[in-house]
N, C-alpha and C positions, 0 to 999 in steps of 0.2 A: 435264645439258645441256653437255657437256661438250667443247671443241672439241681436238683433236691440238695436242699440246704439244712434238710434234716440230720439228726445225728440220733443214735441211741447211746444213752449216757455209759460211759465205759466198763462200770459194774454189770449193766443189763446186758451188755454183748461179752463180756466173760462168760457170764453164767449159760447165756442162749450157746457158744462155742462149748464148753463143756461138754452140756448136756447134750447136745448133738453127736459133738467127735469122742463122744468113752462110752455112748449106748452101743448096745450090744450089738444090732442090729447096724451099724456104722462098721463096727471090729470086724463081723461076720464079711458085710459088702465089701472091705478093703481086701481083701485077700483075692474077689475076685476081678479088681478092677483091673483094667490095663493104660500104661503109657499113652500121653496123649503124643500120634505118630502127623509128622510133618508131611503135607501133602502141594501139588501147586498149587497155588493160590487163585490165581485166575480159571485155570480151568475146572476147580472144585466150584466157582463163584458158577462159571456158566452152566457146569454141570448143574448146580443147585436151582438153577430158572427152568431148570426141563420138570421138575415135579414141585415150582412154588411159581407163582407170578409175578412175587413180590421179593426180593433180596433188602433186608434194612444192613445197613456198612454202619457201625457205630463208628466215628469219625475219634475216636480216643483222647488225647489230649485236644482241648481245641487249639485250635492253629498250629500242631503239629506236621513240621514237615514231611516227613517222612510219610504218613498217612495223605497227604497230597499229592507226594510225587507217585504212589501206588493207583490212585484213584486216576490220577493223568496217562498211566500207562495201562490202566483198566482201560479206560475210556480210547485211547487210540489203539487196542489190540484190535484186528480184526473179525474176530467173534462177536466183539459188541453190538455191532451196526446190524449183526444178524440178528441178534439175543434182547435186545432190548429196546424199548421204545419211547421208556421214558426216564425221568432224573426226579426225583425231589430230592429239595434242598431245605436244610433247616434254616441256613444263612439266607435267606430272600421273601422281602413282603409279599403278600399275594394281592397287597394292592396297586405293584406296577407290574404283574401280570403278563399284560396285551403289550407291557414296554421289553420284557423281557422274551416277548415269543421273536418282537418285529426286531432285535439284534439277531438271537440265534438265528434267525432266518437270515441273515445280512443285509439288512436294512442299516441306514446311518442312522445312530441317536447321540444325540450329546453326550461328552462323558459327563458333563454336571444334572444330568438327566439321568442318565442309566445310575450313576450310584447311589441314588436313593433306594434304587432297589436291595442293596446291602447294609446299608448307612441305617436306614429307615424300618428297623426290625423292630420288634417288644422289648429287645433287649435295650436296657438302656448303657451297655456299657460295649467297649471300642473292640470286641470280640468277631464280627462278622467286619471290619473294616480293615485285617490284615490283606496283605496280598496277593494270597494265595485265592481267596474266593473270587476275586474277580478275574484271577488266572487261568481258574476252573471256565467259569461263563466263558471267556475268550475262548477256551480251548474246544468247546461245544460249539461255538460260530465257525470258527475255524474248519470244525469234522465237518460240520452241516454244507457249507460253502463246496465241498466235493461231491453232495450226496444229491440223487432226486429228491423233490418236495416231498413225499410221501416215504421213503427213510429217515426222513433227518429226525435226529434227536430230541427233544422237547423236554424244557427244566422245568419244570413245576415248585413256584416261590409256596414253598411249605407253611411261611408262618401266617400268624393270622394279618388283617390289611389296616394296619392300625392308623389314624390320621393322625400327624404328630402335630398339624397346625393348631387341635380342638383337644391337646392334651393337657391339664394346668395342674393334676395335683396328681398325687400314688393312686389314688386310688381310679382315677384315670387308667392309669399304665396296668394297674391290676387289671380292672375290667378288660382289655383287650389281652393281657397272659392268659386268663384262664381260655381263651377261645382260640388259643394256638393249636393246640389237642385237635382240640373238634374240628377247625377249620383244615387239617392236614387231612384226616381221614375223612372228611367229605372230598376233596380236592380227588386223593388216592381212587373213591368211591367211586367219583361217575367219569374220572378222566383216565384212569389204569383199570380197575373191575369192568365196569361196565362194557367197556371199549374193548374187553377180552385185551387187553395190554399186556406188558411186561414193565415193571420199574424197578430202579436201583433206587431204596432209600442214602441219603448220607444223611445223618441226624444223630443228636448227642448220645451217647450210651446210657446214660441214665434216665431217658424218653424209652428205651426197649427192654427196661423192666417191669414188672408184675404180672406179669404171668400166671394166673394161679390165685390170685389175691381177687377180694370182690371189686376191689375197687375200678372207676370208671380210667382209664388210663388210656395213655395213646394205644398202646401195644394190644390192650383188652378191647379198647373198640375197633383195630382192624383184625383183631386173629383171639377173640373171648372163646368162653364156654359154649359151646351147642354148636361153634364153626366147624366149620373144615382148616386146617391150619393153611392158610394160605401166605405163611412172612417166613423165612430162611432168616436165622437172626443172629448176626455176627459181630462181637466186641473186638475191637480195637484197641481195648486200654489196657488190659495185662500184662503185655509184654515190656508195659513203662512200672508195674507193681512192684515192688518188694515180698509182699510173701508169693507171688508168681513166681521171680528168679529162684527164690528156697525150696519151692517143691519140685521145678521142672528147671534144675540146673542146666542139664544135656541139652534146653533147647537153647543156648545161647551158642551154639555148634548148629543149627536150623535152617538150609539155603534161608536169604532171606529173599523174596515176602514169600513165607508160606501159611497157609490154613491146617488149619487141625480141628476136628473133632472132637466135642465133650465130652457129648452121652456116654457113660460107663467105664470113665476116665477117675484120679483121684482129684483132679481140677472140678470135673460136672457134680463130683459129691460131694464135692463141699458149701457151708450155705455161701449165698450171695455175699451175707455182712462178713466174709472170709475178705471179700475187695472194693467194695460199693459200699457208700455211707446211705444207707437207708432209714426212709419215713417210719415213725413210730407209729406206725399203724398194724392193726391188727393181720396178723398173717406173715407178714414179710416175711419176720423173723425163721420162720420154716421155709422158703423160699433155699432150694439149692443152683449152683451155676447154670448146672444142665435142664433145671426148668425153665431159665428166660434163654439163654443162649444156646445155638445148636453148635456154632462154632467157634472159633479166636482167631484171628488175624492176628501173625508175625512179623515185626518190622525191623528189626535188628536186636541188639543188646540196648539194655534199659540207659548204660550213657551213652548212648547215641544220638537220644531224644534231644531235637530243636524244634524251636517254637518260631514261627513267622514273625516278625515287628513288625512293626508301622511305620512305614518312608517318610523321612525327614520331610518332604513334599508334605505332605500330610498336615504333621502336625508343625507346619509351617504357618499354615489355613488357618487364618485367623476364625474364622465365619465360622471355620469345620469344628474347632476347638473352642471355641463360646457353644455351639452346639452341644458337644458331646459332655461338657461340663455344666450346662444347663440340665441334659437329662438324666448324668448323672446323681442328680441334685436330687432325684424321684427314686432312685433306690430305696430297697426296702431300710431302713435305720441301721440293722443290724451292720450292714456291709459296705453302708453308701460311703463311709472313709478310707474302707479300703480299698475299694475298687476306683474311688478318685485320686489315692494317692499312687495307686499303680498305673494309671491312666496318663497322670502327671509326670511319674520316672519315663513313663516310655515314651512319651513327647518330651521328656527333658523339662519336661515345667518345673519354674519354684515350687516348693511344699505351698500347701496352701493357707499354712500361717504366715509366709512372710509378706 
């Protein structure tokens, strides 16, 4: 689950904001832009499956509560069960799969069985093991357990199916990252397209940029150049921003959850590097809101934001916590101390120098 760890150096993003927001043609458009207006949020979501197939939910902060308890009440409104037929998920390997169809279904599986399917991502750090994803999965066996076999819902493990027993070095873990991309939109491809389906993406928001850019990206290889737009593309992270709350004070007065609208907003005109730390790659940099996102999802005011932990249970687990500090240990250089020492605060482990 991995978000772009790129940055452009903070001179080059002055200059690119400059030159953007005091060209003429910026001056001209702001005069005619309008208020981004608060809409329901659920019913804009199903609304939006009637002319796309596809809804991507950028999942905003990860392990944000708030963004789960929405998706929990997405998922038990009864539109859903009409409106949709499938789930991918960014939090779950696609190599337990057939473990993951035979729960939803209500089949018994062990719980030291089933949590590989979360545990057991590209990621190497303790992000997909709060409790709220496997909250989610319950709640999907749960809907299905009322439904005939041919409504019931279907989670689709988005990531790629990595074999952690045949993993020894980075460059290991790298080789199975790059093929998370690829392996989602094939997955999407012959399991949601082809089958004439419907699916809810949840996946990180920084997976449902470039738009517009040449590059090969998840968002560009299900909805590129020469398509038909077929993804509804909706951020989650804004309403946790700081320049978010400065431009659009009034929506912290917003029922909450609501959807809103970019396109032709003073949010859709601004570039992306306005809220998204973006790759220094050619293009971006002209990249506005409203070219990757159609919409924003609203979840309350920005201190509201809580983040899911990790149950004491958990990081009780000896096995679990030699695990995830062993993979740890394969992070990229740049970040492997700090996401070990954040790993450590939230299990309450010693620093790792004592």
């Amino acid at each position: 689950m991995k978000t772009r760890a790129y940055l452009y150096p903070p001179r080059v993003v002055s200059i690119v904001l400059m030159f953007v927001l005091s060209s003429p043609a910026s001056a001209q458009q702001a005069t005619t832009l309008h208020p981004l207006q608060p809409i329901d949020a659920m019913t804009a979501i199903f609304e939006a499956f009637q002319s796309y197939p596809i809804v991507a939910l950028g999942e905003g902060p990860h392990g944000n509560e708030q963004g789960h308890a929405f998706r929990l009440a997405l998922l038990r409104d009864p539109r859903f069960i009409e409106t949709v037929n499938d789930i991918v998920v960014e939090c779950g390997s696609g190599r337990y799969q057939a473990l993951m169809d035979r729960f939803t279904n209500g089949a018994d599986v062990p719980e030291t069985a089933l949590r590989h399917a979360w545990q057991d991502t590209t990621v190497e750090t303790s992000a997909c093991d709060r409790p709220i994803y496997e909250e989610f999965f319950r709640a999907v066996r749960t809907l299905n357990a009322g439904l005939p076999r041919l409504r019931r819902i279907r989670v689709l493990l988005g990531d790629a199916p990595i074999d952690w027993s045949r993993v020894r070095t980075r460059e290991d873990v790298h080789w199975w990252g790059v093929r998370k991309g690829p392996h989602a939109v094939h997955l999407i491809e012959t399991e949601v397209l082809a089958k004439h389906r419907r699916a809810l993406i949840i996946w990180g928001d920084g997976w449902l940029q470039g738009r517009g850019t040449a590059e090969r990206v998840f968002i560009n290889m299900l909805d590129g150049p020469g398509r038909q737009r077929r993804v509804f593309n909706i951020t989650s992270a804004l309403w946790t921003m700081e320049p978010f709350v400065a431009m659009e004070p009034d929506a912290q007065s917003w029922p909450v959850p609501s959807l809103a609208r970019i396109a032709g907003t003073a949010v859709g005109a601004r570039p992306l590097a306005t809220f998204f730390q973006l790759p220094p790659s050619p293009g971006w940099n002209l990249l506005r809101m409203e070219d990757e996102f159609d919409a924003m999802l609203y979840l309350g005011r920005r201190e509201s934001l809580t983040i899911s932990k990790l149950p004491p249970s958990l990081c009780a687990d000896k096995a679990y916590v030699q695990m995830r500090l062993k993979r740890l240990a394969l992070s990229v250089p740049q970040a492997r101390q700090g996401f070990t020492d954040a790993f450590r605060r939230a299990c309450s482990l010693p620093p790792y120098n004592q």
